[in-house]
C-alpha positions in Angstrom: 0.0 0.0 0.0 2.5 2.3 1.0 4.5 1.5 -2.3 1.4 1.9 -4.9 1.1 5.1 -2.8 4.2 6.5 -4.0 4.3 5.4 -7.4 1.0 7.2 -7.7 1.7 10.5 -5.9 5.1 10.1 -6.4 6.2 11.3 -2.8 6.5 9.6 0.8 3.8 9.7 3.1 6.4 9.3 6.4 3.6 9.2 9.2 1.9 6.2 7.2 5.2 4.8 6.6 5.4 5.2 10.4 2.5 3.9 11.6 2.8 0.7 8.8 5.9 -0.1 10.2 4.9 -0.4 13.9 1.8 -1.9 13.3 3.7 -4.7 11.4 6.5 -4.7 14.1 3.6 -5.5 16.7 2.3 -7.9 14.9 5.5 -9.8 14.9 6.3 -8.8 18.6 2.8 -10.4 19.2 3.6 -13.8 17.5 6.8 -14.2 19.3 5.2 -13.1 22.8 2.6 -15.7 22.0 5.9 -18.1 21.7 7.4 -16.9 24.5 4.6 -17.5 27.0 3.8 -21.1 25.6 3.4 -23.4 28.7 5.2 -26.3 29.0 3.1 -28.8 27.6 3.7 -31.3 30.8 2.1 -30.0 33.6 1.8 -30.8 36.8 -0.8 -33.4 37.7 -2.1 -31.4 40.8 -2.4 -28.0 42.2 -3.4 -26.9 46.3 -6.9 -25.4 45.9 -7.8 -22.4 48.2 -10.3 -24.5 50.1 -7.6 -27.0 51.2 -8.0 -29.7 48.9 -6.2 -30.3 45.7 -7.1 -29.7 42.1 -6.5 -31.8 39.7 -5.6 -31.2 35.9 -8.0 -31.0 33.3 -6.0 -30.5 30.3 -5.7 -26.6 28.8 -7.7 -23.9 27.5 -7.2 -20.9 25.1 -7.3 -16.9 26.5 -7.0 -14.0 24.2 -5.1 -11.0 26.2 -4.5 -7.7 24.7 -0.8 -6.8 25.2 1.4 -3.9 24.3 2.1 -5.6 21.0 -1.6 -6.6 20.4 -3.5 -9.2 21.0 -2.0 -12.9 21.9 -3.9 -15.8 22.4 -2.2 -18.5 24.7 -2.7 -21.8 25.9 -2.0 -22.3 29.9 -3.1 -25.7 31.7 -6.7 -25.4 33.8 -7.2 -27.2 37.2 -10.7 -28.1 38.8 -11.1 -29.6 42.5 -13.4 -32.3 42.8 -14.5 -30.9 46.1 -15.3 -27.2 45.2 -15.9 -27.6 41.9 -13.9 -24.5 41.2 -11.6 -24.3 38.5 -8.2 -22.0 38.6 -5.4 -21.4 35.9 -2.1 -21.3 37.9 -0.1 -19.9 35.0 -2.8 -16.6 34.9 -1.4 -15.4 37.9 2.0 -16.3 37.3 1.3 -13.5 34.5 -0.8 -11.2 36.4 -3.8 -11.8 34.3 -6.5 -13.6 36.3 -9.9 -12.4 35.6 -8.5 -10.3 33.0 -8.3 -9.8 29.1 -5.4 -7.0 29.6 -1.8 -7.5 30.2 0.5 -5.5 33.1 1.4 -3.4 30.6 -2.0 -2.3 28.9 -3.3 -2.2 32.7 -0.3 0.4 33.5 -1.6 2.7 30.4 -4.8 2.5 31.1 -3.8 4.2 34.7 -2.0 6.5 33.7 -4.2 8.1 30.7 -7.3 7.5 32.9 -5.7 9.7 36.0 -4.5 12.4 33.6 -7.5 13.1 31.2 -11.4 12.1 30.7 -11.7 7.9 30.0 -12.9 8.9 26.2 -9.6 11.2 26.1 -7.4 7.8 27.7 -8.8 6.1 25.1 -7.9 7.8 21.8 -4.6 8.4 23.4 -4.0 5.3 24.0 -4.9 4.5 19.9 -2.8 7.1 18.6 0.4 6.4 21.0 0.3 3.3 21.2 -1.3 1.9 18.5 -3.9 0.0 20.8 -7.7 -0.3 20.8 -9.7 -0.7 24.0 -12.9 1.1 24.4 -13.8 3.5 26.6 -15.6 2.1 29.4 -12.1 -0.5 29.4 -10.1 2.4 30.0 -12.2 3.8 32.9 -12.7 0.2 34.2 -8.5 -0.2 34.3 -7.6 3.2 35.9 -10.5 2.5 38.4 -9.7 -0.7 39.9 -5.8 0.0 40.0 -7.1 3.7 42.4 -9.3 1.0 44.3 -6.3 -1.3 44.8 -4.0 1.8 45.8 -7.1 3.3 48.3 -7.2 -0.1 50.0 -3.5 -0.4 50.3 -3.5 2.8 52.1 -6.1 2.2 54.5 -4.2 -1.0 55.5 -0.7 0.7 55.7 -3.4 3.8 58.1 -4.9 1.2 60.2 -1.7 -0.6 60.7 -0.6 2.7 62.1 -3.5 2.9 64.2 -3.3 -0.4 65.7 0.1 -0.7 66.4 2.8 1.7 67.1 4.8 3.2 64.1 8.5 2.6 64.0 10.9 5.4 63.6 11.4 6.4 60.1 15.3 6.9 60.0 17.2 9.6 58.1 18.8 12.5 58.5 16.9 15.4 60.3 14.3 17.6 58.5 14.8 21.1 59.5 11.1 21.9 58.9 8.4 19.9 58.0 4.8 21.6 56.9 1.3 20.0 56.7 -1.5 21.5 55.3 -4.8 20.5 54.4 -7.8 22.4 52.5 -11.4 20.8 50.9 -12.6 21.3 47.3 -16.1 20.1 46.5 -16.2 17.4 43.5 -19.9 17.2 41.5 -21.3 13.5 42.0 -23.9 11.7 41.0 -27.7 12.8 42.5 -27.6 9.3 44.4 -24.3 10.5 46.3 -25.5 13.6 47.6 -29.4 12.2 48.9 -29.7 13.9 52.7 -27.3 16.3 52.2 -28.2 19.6 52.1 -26.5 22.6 49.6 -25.3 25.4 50.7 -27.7 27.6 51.2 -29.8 24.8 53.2 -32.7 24.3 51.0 -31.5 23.1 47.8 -29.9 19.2 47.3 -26.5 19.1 47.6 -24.6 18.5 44.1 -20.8 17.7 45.4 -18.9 16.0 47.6 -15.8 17.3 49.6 -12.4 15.8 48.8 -10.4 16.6 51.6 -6.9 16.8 50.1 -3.4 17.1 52.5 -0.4 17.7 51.6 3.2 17.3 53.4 6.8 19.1 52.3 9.6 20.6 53.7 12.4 23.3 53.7 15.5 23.7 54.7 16.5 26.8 53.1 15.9 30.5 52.5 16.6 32.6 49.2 18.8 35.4 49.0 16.1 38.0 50.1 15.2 35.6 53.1 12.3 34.1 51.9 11.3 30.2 52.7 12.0 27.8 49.8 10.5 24.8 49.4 12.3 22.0 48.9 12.3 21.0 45.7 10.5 17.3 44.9 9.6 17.5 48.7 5.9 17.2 48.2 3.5 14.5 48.8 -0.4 14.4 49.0 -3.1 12.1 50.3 -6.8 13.0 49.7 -10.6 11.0 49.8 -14.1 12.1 50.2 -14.6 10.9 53.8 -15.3 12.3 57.4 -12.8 14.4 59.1 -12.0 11.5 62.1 -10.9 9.2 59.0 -9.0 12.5 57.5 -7.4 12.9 60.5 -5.7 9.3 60.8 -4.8 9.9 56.9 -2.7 12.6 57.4 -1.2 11.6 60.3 0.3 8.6 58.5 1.3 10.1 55.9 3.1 13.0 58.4 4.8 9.7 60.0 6.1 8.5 57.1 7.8 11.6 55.8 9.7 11.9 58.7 7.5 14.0 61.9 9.7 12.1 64.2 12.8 13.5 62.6 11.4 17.2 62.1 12.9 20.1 64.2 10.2 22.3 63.7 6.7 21.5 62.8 4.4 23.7 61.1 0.2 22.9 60.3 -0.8 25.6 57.5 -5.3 25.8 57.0 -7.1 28.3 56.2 -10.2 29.3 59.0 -11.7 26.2 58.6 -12.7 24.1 62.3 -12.3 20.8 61.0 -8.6 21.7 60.3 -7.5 23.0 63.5 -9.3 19.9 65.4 -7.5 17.7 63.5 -4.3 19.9 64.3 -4.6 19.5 68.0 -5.8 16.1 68.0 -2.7 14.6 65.6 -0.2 17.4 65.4 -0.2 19.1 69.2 3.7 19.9 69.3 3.2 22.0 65.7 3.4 25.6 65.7 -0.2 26.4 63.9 -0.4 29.2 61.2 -3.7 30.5 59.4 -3.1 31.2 55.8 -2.7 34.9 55.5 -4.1 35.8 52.1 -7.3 33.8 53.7 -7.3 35.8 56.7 -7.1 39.1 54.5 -9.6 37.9 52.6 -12.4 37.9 55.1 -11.2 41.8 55.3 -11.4 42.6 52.1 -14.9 40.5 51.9 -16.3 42.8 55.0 -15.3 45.8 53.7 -17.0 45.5 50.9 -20.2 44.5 52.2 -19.9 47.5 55.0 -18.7 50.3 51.9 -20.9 49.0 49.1 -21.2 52.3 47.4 -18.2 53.9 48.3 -15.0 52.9 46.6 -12.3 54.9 48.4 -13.6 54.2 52.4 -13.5 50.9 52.0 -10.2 50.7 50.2 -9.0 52.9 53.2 -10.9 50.9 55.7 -9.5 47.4 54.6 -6.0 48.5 54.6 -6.0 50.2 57.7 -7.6 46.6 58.9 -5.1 44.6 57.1 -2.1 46.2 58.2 -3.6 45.3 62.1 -3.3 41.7 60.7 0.1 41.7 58.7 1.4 43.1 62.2 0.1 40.5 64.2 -1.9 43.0 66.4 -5.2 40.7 66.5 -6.0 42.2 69.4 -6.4 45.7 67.4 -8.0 44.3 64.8 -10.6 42.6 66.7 -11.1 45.8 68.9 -12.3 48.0 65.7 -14.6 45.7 64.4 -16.5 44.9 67.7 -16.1 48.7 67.8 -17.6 49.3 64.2 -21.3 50.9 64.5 -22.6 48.5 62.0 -25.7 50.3 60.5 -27.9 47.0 60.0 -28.8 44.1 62.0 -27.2 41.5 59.2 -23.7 43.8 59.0 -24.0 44.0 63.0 -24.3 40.0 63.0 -21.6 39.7 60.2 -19.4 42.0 62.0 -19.3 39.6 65.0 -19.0 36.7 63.3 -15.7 38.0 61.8 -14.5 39.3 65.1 -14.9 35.9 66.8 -12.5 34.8 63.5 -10.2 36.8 64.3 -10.3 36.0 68.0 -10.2 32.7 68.0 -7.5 32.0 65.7 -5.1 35.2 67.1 -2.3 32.9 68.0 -2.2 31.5 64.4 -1.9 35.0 62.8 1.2 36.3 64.7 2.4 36.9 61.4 6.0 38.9 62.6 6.9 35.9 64.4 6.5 33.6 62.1 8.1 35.4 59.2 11.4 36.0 61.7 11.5 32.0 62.1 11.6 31.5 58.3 8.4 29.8 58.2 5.8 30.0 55.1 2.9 32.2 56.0 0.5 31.3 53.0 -1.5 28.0 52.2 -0.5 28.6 48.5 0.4 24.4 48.4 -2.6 22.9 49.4 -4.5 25.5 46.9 -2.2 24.9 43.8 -2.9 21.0 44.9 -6.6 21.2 44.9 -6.3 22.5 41.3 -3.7 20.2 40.2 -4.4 16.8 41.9 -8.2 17.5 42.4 -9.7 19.9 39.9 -8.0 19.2 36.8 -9.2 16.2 36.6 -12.3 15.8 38.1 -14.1 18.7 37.9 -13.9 19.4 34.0 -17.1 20.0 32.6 -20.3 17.4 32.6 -18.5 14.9 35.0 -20.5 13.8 37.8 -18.7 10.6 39.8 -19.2 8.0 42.3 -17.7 8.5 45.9 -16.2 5.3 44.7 -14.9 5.9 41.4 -13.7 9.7 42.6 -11.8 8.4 45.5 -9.9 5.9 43.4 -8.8 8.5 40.4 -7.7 10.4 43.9 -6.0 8.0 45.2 -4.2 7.3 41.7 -3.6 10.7 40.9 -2.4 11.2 44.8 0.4 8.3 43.9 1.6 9.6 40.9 1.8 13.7 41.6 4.0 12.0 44.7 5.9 9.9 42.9 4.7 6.9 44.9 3.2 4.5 42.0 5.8 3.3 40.5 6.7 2.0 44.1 3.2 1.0 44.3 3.3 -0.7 41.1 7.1 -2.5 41.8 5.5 -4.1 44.9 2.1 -5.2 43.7 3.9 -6.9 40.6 5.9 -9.2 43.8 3.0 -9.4 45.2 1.4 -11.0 42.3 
């Protein structure tokens, strides 16, 4: 074809040339794969069964597999037991393909298009890359049950750190080491959301919170004496579940980057109550720092409700307010708005509602202190994470998951953006 197509145009057509030419090379690849996995043709007369008796052999069977170089088809030696009555294919699991028509390989890709963009988009990237056709309910299938697999290993490795006590990680010693955690709401499915109220109390509820932590560290300023991050230092956990679950979460995943070995401890959250209760519950011995550009927010926010129409007091107004906070003198702050002759019942109410903020969380916003200690003042992390580990990928438009299927592209997305799956995918391979 590709010849007839010169002689008639009388030029190359390189990308069919391209794609001819792997498409024959995987067909070849596929043939000699199929060679390469050919069972011994002797095999053993008996096999343990999982119920404690033993299977015996019942001659072999054919399985088509889709592979990286196509599809095989293979012929592997099939057991039954006589007391069970179930059947079982040793030389599937030796290949990591029980209950399965898609090899390691095609399972790996599947993951790692499916975390990255819609299942449709996994799908045509997976043609056009790699030359290999699945559909796309395969695709969303794949990347889902590897997230499910990665979520249950980590509640194991969580309630093994609940149940018994953690070992010291060793290393050398972290100078500081940060947590910080925030909530983005993910749109689910009507039947996830049924008892839950919206926001404003009336309406259904269309989204479920991911709570999303992250952990990192830093051990140097830059020249003007700002806090640097250490670079590849940070790692993220996240699921829609309860705070009390949360809570244990983070804490393992604090444990394992080395709490034990930090010199100074730092918990970064916006205003948020969940936060600070997990905070003193998990993290007692951190110093505790609300996000500043959150804090001067809520400023910014009141001032515009108590100066709707006039531009200039309540630029005035909020700066005069927010330079109180970048000081650290809560006290002051809190003083002028209990002191503010709100002229409405709802600004009055608002007005005290911010106050009581600012009150409660004074200790947290000693901003001079913490800047002199080379600490990061801002939450700017966790917010670039709930874009990047969270948003891009499940909030684009017209999705609407599962708590199951979200929490496993979370968990997937969590291990690679952490530069845990390949780990993950080392050990389950010895596992298999």
């Amino acid at each position: 074809m590709i010849f007839a197509a010169r002689r008639k145009n009388h030029r190359w057509d390189l990308e069919a040339l391209e794609t001819a030419t792997r498409a024959a090379l995987h067909q070849a690849g596929a043939k000699l794969l199929e060679q390469l996995l050919e069972a011994p043709l002797e095999a053993e007369p008996e096999q343990p069964c999982h119920c404690g008796r033993r299977a015996r052999h019942r001659g072999r069977r054919p399985k088509k597999m889709l592979t990286l170089l196509g599809e095989v088809e293979i012929e592997r030696p099939y057991y039954l037991c006589g007391a069970c009555h179930q059947g079982q294919f040793p030389f599937d699991r030796e290949l990591d393909v029980a209950d399965t028509q898609y090899s390691p390989g095609v399972r790996r890709m599947m993951a790692l298009v499916g975390s990255e963009s819609s299942f449709e988009g996994g799908r045509e990237q997976l043609r056009v890359l790699a030359g290999l056709e699945v559909t796309t309910k395969a695709v969303e299938r794949g990347a889902e049950a590897i997230g499910t697999d990665l979520a249950a290993r980590e509640q194991e490795q969580i309630q093994r750190a609940v149940q018994l006590p953690l070992p010291q990680v060793t290393g050398a010693d972290i100078p500081i080491l940060y947590i910080e955690m925030d909530g983005t709401g993910v749109p689910v499915v009507a039947a996830e959301t049924i008892g839950r109220p919206g926001k404003d109390g009336a309406e259904r509820a269309r989204t479920r919170k991911v709570k999303l932590g992250c952990v990192f560290t830093q051990s140097r300023l830059d020249t003007d004496g700002r806090p640097l991050r250490d670079e590849a230092s940070t790692s993220y956990t996240a699921a829609i579940e309860a705070a009390e679950q949360f809570g244990r979460r983070i804490w393992q995943q604090a444990w394992q980057r080395g709490w034990s070995r930090a010199k100074k401890k730092v918990v970064i959250g916006d205003g948020a109550v969940w936060i600070w209760n997990l905070s003193h519950q998990y993290f007692a011995d951190a110093v505790e720092i609300v996000d500043l550009y959150h804090a001067r927010q809520h400023l910014w926010e009141l001032a515009a409700q108590l100066w709707p129409d006039d531009k200039r007091g309540r630029r005035l107004w909020a700066k005069k307010r927010q330079r109180q906070l970048d000081r650290g003198k809560i006290e002051q702050l809190v003083v002028a708005l209990r002191d503010f002759a709100a002229p409405q019942k709802d600004l009055a109410r608002r007005l005290a509602t911010e106050a009581d903020y600012f009150e409660r969380n004074a200790a947290r916003m000693r901003y001079p202190s913490f800047r002199k200690q080379g600490f990061f003042i801002g939450s700017g992390v966790i917010e670039a994470g709930c874009k990047t580990v969270i948003a891009q990928r499940l909030k684009q438009s017209g999705m609407f998951w599962t708590v199951r299927g979200a929490n496993a592209i979370v968990a997937l997305r969590c291990a690679r953006l952490s530069g845990r799956f390949e780990d993950y995918w080392e050990n389950r391979a010895q596992a298999a």
